[in-house]
C-alpha positions in Angstrom: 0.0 0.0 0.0 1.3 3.7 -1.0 0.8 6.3 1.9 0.5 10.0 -0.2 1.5 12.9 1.3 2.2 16.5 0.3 5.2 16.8 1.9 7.9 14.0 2.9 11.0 15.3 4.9 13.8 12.2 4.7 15.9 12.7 8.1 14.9 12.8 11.3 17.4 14.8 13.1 17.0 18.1 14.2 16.8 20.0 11.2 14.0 17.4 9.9 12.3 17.7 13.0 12.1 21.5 13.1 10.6 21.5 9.3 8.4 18.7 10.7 6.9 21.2 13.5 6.7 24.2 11.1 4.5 22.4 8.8 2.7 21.5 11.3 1.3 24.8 11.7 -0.3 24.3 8.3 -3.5 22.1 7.1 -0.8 19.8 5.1 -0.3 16.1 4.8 3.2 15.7 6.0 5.8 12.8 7.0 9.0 12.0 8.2 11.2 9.2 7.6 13.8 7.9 9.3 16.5 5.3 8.9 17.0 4.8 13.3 14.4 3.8 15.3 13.9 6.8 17.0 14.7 10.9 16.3 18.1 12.2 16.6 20.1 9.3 16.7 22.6 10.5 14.9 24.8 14.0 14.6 21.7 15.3 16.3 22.8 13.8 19.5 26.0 13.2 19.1 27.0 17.3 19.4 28.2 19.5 22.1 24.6 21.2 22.7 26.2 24.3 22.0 23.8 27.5 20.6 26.2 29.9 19.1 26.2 33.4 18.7 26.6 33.6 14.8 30.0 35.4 15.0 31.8 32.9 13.4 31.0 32.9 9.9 31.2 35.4 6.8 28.7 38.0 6.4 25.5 36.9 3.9 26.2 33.6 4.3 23.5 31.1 5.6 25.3 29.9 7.7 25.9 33.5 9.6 21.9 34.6 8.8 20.8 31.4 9.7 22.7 30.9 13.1 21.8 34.8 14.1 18.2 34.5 13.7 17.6 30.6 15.0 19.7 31.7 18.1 17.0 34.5 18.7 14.1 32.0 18.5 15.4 29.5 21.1 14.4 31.2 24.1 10.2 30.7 23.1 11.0 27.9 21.2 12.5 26.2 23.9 9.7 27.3 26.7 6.8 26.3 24.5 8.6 22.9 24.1 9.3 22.5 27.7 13.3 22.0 26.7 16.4 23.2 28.9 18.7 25.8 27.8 20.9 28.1 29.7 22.2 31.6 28.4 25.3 30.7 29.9 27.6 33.4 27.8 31.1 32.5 25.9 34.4 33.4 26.1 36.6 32.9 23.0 40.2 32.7 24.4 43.3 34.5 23.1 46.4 32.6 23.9 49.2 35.1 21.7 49.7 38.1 18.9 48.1 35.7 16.0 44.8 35.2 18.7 44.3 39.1 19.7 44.0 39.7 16.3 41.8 37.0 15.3 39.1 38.0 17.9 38.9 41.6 16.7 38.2 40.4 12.9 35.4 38.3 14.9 34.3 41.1 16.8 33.8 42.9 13.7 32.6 40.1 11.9 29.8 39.3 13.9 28.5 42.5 14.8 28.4 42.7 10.7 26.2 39.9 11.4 24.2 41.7 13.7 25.2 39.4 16.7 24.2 41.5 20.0 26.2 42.2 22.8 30.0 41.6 21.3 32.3 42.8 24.0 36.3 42.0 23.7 37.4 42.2 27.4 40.5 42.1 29.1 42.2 39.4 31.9 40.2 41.2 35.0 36.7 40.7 33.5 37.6 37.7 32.1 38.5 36.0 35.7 35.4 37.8 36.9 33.0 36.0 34.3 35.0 32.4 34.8 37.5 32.4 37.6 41.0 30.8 36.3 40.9 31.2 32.7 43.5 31.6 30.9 44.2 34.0 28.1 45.3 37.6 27.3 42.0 38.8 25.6 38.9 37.3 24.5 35.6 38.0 23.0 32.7 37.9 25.3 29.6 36.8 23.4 26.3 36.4 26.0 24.1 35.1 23.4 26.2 31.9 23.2 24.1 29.1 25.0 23.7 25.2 26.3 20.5 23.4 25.3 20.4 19.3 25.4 20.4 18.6 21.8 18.2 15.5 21.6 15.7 17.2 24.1 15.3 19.7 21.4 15.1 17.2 18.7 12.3 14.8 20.6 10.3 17.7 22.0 10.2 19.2 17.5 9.4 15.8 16.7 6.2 15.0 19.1 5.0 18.3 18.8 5.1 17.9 15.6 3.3 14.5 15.5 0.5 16.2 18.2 -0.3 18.6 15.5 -0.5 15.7 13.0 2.8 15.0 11.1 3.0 11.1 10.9 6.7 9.6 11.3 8.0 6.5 9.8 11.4 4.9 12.0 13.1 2.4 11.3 12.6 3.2 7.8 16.0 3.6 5.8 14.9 5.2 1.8 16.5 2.4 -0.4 15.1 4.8 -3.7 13.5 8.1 -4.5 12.2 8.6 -8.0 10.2 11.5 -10.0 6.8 10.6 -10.5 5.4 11.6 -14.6 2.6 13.7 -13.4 4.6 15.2 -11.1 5.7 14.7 -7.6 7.8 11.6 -6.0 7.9 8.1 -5.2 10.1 7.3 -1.8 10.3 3.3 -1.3 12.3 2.3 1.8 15.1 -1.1 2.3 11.8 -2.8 4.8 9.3 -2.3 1.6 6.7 0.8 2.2 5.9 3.1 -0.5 5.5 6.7 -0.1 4.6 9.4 -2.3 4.6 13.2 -2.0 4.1 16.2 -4.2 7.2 17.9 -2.2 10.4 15.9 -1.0 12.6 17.2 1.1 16.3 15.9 1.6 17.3 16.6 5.5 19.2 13.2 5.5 22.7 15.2 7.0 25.4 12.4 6.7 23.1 10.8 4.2 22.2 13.6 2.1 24.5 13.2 -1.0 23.2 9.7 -1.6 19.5 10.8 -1.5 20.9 13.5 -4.0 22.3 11.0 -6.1 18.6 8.7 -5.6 17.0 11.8 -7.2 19.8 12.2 -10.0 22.0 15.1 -8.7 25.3 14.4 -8.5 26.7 18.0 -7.0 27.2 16.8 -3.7 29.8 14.8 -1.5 30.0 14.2 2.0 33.1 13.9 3.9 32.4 12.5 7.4 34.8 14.1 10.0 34.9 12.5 13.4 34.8 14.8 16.5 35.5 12.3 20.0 34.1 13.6 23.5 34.7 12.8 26.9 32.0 12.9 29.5 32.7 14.1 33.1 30.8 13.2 36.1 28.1 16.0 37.8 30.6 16.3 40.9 32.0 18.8 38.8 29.0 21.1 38.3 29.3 24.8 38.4 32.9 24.6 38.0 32.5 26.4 34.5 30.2 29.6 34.7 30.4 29.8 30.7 31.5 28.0 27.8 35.3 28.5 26.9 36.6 28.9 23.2 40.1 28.7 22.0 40.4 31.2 19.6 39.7 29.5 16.3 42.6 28.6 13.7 42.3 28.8 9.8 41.1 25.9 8.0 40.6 24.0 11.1 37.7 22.2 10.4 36.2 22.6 13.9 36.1 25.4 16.8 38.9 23.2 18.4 38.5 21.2 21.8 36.8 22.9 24.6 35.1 22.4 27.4 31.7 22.5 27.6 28.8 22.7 30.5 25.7 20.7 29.8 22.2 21.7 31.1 21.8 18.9 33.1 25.1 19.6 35.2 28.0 16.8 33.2 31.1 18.8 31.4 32.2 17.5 28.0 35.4 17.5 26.5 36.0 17.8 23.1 35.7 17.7 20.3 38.8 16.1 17.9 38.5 15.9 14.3 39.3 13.1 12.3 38.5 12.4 8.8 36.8 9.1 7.9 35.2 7.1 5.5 32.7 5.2 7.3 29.2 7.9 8.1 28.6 5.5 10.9 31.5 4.8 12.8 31.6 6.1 15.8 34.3 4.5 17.5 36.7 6.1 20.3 40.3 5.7 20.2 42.5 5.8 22.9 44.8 8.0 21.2 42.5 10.7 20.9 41.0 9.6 24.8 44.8 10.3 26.2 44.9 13.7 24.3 41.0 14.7 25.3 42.5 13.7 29.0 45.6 16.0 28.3 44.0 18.8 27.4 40.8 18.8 29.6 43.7 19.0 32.7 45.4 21.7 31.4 42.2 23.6 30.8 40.2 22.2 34.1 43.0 21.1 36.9 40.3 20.1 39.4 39.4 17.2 37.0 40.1 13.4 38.9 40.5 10.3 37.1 37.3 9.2 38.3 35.5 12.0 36.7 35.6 10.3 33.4 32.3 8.7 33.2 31.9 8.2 29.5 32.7 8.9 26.4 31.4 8.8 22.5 31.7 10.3 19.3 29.9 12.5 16.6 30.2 12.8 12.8 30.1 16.1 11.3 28.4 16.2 7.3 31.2 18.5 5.7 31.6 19.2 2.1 35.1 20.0 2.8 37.7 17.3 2.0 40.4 16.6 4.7 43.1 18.3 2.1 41.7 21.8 1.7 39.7 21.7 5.5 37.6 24.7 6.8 34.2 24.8 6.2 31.7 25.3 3.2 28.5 27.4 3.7 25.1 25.1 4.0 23.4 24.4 0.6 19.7 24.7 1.0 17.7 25.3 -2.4 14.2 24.2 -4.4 15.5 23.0 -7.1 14.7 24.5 -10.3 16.1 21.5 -12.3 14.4 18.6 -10.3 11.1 19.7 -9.7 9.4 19.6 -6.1 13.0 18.5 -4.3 13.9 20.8 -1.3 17.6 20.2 -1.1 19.9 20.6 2.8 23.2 19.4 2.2 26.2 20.3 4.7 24.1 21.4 7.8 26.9 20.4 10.3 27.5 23.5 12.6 25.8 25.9 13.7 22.8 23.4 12.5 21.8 23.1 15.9 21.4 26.2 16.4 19.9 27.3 13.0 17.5 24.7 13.0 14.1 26.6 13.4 15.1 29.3 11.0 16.5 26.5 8.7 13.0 25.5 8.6 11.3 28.3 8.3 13.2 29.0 4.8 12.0 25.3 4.1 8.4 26.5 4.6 9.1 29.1 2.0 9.9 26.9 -0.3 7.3 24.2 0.2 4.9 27.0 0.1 5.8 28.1 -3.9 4.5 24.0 -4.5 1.5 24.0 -2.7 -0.5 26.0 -0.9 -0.1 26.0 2.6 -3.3 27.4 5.3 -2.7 27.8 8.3 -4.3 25.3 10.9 -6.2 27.4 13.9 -6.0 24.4 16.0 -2.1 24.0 15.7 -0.8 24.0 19.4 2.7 24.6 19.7 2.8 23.6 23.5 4.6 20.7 24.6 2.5 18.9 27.2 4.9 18.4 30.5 7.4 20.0 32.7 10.7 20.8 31.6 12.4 19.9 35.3 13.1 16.6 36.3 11.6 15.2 39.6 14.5 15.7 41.0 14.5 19.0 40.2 11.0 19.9 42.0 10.4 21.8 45.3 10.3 19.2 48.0 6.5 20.0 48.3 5.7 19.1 44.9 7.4 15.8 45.3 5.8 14.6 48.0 2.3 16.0 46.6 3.3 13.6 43.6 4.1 10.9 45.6 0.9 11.1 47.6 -1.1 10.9 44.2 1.2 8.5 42.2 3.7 6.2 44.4 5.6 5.4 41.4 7.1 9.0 41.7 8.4 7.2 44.8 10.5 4.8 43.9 14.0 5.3 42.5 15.3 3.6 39.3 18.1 5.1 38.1 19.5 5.9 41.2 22.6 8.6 40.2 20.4 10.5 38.4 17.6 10.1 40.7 15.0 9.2 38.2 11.5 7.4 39.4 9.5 4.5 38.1 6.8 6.8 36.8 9.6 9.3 34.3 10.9 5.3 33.3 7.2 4.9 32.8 6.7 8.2 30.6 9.9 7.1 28.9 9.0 4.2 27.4 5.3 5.3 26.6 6.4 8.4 24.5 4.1 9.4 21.7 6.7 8.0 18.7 6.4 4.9 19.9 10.5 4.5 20.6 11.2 1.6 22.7 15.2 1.1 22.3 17.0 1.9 25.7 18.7 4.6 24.3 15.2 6.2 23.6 14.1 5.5 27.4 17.8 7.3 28.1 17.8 10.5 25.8 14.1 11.2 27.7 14.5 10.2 31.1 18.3 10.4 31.7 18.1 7.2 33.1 21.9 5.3 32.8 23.8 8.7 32.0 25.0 8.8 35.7 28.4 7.5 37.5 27.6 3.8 37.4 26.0 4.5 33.4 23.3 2.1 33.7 25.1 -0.5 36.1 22.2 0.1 38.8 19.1 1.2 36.3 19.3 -0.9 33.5 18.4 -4.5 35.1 15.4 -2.3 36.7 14.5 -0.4 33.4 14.3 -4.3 31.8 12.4 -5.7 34.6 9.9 -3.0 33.9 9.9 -3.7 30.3 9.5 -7.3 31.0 7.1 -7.4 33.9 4.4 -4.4 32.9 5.0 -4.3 29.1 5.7 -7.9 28.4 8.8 -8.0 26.4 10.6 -10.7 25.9 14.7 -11.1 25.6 15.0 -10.8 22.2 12.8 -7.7 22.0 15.8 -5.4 24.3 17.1 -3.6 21.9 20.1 -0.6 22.8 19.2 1.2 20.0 18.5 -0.5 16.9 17.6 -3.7 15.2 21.4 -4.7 14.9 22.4 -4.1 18.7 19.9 -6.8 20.8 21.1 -6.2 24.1 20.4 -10.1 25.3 22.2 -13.0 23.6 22.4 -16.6 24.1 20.5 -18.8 26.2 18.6 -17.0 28.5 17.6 -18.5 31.8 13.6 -18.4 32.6 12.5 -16.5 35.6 15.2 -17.2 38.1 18.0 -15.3 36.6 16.3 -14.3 33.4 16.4 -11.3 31.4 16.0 -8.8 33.4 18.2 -10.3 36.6 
């Protein structure tokens, strides 16, 4: 059976989450499709969580419009879709001569841009912003934020779904072809059939190949890996903003930093390593010792025992490894392959430019098809954006009183109850891989990362959803997190 829509977005990561939610707004058939089993799986979650400023890049380019104006729409964005962020402020570091000067052609870049608030201060105000930095100048930029990246992308996508966009995971496109009468046809590798009068191409790491599906052959994609290390919450508050080296030409990142999270962890990171393989995200122990290296020099305090975890993302850059920097995103309708809405290169400031990104998509669809607005279109996400944890201690025991299972602890470093497990695994898209349950609950990113939780989190899944071994999954259909012979109830799955 074909399932026709008006509009198809192929990629569920941020970007295609954020055009999901904007048509949303509209009385529009509309779809996305996704090769993981749940949103964001991939560069969308696998970033620092990092909102620039938009100082960074040339003047007119998307990239710097782009950045500027999605950076202004976080704050209502964020509170409609009950997802942390944290105006934190950044200082970009200079270390020498070659630095100083660097910042000011930022400085005056940026306010080019019309980034607001640009300040280049000195050592004393530095110290007094975060206490022990390092550096003899740097460029103060308080727009620069933290927001958790796949809390952004999750609370896009079931908005999005609320106000009636249908999503497909666990659906990887296998071949996209133009229709006669117009229009396209979108089969995926497990055999449904879509068609849809617009297509859109958010497929980031994938994107060149659903060019190629549709017969443009512009494009490649050089994946570049960027390796983090995760620190433990003990640490919290140590950094009162993010901290910048200033940036080097035809580096093909912003360099290793560190970097608060919303939820209390520091990261370090990230390297950059060119690669071949868009999925391979391995950490070596060469770049581990280095990320070790350099988060001492720049945090002292750090312990051995603060290293809780670590993993790796893949930028989409159309740079190759022998000419480095960075490429402007590609985002165009088309004119030669009717009805294809074309995003190619949206590594960063993606994250960040993500709801104007969208917006610009909207444009586009709408010179298709006519788009009407929808009066019943509701852009609040139900919810809270705090944690139990998090609560007054009056709330929690008025929670407790109505629902005990906000009163039993499951993943005990983070604190998380039965009931957020609960919630977890009975989101709206229907995600059930325990990295889903983790990216919305938190539960395993603590100390002991998932050493106490886990065996509880399966017993749940086993005992009140009625799952069997083979149905754990830890994130997709080719990572079953049981093997073997598994012992019935004494010692069974989940003991």
């Amino acid at each position: 059976m074909v399932q026709e829509y008006d509009v198809l977005v192929i990629g569920g990561g941020v970007v295609g989450c954020a055009i999901a939610r904007e048509l949303s707004k509209f009385r529009v058939r509309a779809a996305v499709v996704e090769k993981e089993m749940d949103v964001g799986l991939g560069t969308s979650c696998r970033n620092s969580g990092v909102l620039h400023a938009g100082f960074n890049y040339a003047p007119g380019t998307l990239r710097a419009v782009l950045d500027v104006k999605g950076n202004s729409m976080m704050d209502d964005l964020c509170r409609d879709l009950k997802v942390k962020i944290k105006r934190i402020g950044k200082l970009t570091v200079a270390l020498d001569d070659e630095d100083e000067a660097t910042l000011h052609r930022l400085k005056e870049q940026g306010e080019a841009n019309g980034v607001p608030g640009l300040e280049l201060i000195g050592r004393e105000d530095m110290q007094r912003i975060q206490p022990g930095v390092e550096g003899t100048l740097a460029l103060h930029s308080p727009t620069s934020s933290i927001i958790s990246p796949y809390g952004l992308t999750i609370g896009l996508a079931e908005n999005a779904l609320a106000n009636g966009v249908n999503f497909h995971l666990g659906r990887r496109v296998a071949s996209v072809s133009s229709l006669a009468g117009g229009g396209w046809s979108v089969e995926t590798g497990s055999g449904e059939a879509f068609t849809a009068k617009v297509l859109v191409n958010a497929a980031g790491l994938f994107s060149a190949e659903v060019c190629r599906m549709a017969g443009i052959t512009d494009y490649v994609i050089y994946p570049c890996r960027g390796e983090y290390y995760v620190l433990d919450r003990r640490l919290d508050g140590t950094l009162k903003a993010l901290i910048y080296p200033a940036p080097k030409k035809n580096a093909p990142g912003l360099g290793i930093h560190l970097t608060p999270t919303v939820d209390g962890n520091i990261i370090i990171g990230p390297s950059a390593e060119y690669l071949n393989d868009p999925e391979d995200h391995g950490c070596t122990s060469d770049v581990m010792k280095e990320l070790r290296r350099e988060g001492r020099e720049l945090l002292p305090e750090i312990r051995m025992t603060d290293y809780i975890r670590n993993f790796a993302g893949i930028r989409p850059k159309q740079t190759p490894p022998e000419v480095g920097g960075n490429k402007d995103f590609v985002i165009e309708d088309r004119k030669d392959v009717q009805g294809f809405i074309n995003l190619v290169g949206i590594e960063s400031p993606g994250l960040t430019s993500a709801p104007a990104i969208a917006e610009m998509v909207r444009e586009m669809v709408e010179k298709h098809i006519p788009l009407v607005p929808d009066p019943s279109f509701n852009p609040v996400r139900p919810g809270s954006p705090l944690f139990f944890s998090e609560l007054p201690a009056e709330e929690k025991a008025a929670l407790i009183a109505d629902n005990p299972n906000y009163g039993e602890i499951i993943c005990r470093c983070e604190k998380i109850t039965k009931q957020e497990i609960l919630d977890a695994i009975r989101n709206p898209l229907g995600a059930r891989a325990l990295v889903s349950i983790k990216y919305r609950a938190r539960a395993s990113m603590g100390r002991c990362q998932g050493g106490f939780c886990v065996p509880r989190i399966t017993r749940i899944l086993r005992d009140e959803f009625g799952w069997k071994p083979e149905d754990f999954l830890k994130r997709s259909a080719g990572s079953p997190l049981f093997v073997g012979n598994v012992r019935p109830e004494k010692g069974g799955a989940a003991r």
